[in-house]
DOVEX-146566 format. One record per residue (C-alpha): x, y, z. Coordinates in pm, whole numbers, always signed. Layout:
REM DOVEX-146566
PT,px,py,pz
PT,X,Y,Z
...
***
This chain:
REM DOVEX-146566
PT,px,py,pz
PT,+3176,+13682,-29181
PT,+2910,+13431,-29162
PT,+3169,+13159,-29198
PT,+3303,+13297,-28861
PT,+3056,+13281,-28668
PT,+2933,+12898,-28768
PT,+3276,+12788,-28697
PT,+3256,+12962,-28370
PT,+2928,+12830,-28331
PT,+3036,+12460,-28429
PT,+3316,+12489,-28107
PT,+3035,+12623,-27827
PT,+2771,+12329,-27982
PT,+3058,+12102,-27886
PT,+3245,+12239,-27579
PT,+2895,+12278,-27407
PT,+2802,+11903,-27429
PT,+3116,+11817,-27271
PT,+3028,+12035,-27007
PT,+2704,+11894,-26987
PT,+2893,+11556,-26948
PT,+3128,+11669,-26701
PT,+2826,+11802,-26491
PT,+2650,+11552,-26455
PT,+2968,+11311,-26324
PT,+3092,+11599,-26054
PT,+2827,+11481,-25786
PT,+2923,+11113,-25808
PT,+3280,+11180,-25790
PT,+3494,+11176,-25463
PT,+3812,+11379,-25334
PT,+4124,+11512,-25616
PT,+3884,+11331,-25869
PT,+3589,+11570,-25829
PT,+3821,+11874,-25745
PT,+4009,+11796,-26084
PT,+3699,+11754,-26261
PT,+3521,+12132,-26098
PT,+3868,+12255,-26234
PT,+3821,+12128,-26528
PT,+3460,+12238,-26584
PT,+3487,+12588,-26509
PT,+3793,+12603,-26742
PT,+3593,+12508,-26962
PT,+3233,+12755,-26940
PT,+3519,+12961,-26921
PT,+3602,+12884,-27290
PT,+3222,+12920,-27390
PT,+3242,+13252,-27250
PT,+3500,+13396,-27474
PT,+3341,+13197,-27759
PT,+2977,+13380,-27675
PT,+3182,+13711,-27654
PT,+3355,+13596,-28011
PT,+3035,+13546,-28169
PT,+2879,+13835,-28000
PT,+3145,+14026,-28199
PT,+3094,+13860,-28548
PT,+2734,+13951,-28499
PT,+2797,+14304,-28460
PT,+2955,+14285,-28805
PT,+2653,+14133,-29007
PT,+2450,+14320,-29194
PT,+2138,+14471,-29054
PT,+1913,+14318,-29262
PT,+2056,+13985,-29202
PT,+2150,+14021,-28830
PT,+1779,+13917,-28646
PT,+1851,+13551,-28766
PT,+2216,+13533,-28592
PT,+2068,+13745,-28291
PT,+1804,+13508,-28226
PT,+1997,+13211,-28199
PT,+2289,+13374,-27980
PT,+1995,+13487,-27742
PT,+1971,+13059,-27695
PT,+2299,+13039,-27681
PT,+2342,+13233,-27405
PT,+1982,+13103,-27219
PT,+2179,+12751,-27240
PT,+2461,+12913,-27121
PT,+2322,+13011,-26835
PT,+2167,+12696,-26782
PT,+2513,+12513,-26761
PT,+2621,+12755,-26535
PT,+2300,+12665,-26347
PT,+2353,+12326,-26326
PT,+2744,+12344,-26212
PT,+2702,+12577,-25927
PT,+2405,+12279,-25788
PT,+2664,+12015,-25828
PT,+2932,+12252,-25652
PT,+2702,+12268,-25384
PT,+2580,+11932,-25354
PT,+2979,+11864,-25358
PT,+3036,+12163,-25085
PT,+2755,+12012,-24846
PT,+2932,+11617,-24873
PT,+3248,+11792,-24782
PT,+3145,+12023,-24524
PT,+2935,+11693,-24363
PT,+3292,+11493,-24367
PT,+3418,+11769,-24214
PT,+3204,+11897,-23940
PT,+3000,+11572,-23892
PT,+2648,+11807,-23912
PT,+2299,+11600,-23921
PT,+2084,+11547,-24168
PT,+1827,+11813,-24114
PT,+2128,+12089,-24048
PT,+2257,+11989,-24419
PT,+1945,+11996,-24545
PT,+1877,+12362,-24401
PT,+2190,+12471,-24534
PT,+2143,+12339,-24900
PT,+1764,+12529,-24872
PT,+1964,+12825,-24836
PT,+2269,+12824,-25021
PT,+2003,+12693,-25343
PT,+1811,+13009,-25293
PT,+2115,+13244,-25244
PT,+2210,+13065,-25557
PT,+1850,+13161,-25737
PT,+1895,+13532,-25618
PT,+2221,+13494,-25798
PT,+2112,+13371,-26116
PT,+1765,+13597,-26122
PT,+2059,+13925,-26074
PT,+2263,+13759,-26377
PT,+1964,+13731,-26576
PT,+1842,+14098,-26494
PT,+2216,+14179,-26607
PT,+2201,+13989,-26917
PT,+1889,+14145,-26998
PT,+2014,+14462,-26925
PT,+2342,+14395,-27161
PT,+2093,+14267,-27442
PT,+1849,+14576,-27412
PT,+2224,+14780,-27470
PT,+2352,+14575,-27773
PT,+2005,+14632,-27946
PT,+2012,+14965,-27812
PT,+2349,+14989,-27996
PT,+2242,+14799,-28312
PT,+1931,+15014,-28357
PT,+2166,+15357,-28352
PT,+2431,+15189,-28609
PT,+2146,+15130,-28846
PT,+2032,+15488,-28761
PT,+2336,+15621,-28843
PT,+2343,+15374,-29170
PT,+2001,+15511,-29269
PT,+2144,+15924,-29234
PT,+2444,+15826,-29385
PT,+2269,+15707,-29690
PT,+1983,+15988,-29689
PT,+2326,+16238,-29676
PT,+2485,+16089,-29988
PT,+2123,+16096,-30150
PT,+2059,+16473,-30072
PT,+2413,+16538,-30229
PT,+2362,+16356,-30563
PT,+2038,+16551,-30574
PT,+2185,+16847,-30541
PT,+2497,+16760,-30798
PT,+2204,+16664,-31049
PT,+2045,+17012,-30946
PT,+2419,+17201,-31043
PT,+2401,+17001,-31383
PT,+2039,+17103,-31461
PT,+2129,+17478,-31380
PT,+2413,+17430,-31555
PT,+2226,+17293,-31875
PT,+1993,+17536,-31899
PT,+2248,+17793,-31842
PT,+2413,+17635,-32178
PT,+2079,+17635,-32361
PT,+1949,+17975,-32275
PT,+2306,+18104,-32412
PT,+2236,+17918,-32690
PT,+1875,+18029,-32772
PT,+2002,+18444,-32710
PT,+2259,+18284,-32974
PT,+2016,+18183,-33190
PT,+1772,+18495,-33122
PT,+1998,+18712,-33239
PT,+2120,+18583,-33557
PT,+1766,+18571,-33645
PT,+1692,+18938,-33550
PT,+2051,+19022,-33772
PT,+1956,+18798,-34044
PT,+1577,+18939,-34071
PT,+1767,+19302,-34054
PT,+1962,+19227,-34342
PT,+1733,+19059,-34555
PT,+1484,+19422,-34511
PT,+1767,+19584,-34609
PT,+1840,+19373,-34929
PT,+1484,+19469,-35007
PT,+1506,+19851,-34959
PT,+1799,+19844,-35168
PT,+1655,+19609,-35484
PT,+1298,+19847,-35485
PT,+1519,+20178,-35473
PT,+1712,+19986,-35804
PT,+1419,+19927,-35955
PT,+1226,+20204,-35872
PT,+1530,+20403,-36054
PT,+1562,+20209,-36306
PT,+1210,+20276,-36346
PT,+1257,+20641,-36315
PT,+1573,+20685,-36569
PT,+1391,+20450,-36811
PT,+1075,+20671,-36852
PT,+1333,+20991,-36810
PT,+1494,+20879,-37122
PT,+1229,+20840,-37388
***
């Protein structure tokens, strides 16, 4: 499972620095150029998405007590995720204010106004993504915390019923051995009856014996 999620991992390590790359040209770019190049990026964080949800999944599948390790590190995967998105929308709209400028023909200061506000619609944007995300990771923990909960009862369960199969077998044992001891009890009791009764019988012998000996003479 492990195996997995490093190959996954190996694919986002690489897809993200070409979309660091890509970033970084999409300002300096002009007309289809830059508009195939935006395509082409958010194809691409497109592609880290599903590979964040991939190894979101594999990570469900880990072990508990090997799971804080690959948690930790897809919390920075998805802080750096976040960051590329970051970064593209400010290159979309440093691209957005050149065309709207060849466009309209707006000053300097009106551009300038507009970027101060489409940057901090953009922040209010990205602080409400990261309140979701936080939200989403408080729920997968959330989740992960009752699976191991559930893992924990489970294995309390099957440890209250071997206790209590061991507790049938004991009852059962000393079931057998108290049948054995009444056993053994009695054939005492029978074999102490018989052996006064072998007595009785060789005194009354000799005591007649005795009797027709001295009768005789």
């Amino acid at each position: 499972m492990s195996s997995d999620f490093e190959s996954y991992e190996q694919d986002f390590a690489v897809l993200t620095a070409e979309v660091t790359g890509r970033i970084g040209k999409v300002p300096k770019l002009v007309g289809d150029e830059k508009k195939q190049m935006v395509a082409n990026v958010e194809k691409q964080l497109e592609e880290a998405r599903e590979l964040l949800e991939q190894m979101e999944l594999e990570v469900r599948e880990i072990p508990p007590q090997s799971r804080g390790m690959y948690s930790s590190r897809m919390k920075s995967y998805k802080q750096e995720m976040g960051k590329l998105e970051a970064d593209f929308k400010r290159s979309r709209i440093a691209y957005s204010d050149e065309v709207r400028n060849e466009l309209l023909g707006d000053d300097g200061n009106s551009s300038e106004n507009q970027r101060a506000h489409l940057l901090d619609n953009t922040e209010r944007l990205e602080r409400s993504s990261r309140r979701l995300e936080a939200g989403y990771q408080i729920a997968v923990e959330t989740e992960q915390i009752g699976q191991e909960m559930l893992e924990n009862l489970s294995h309390d369960r099957e440890k209250i019923q071997r206790a209590r199969e061991r507790l049938r077998e004991t009852d059962a044992n000393l079931g057998k051995s108290s049948r054995i001891l009444t056993g053994m009890l009695r054939r005492i009791i029978q074999n102490r009856i018989l052996i006064v009764v072998l007595a009785v019988i060789i005194i009354f012998t000799i005591l007649m014996a005795i009797y027709f000996s001295v009768r005789g003479h």
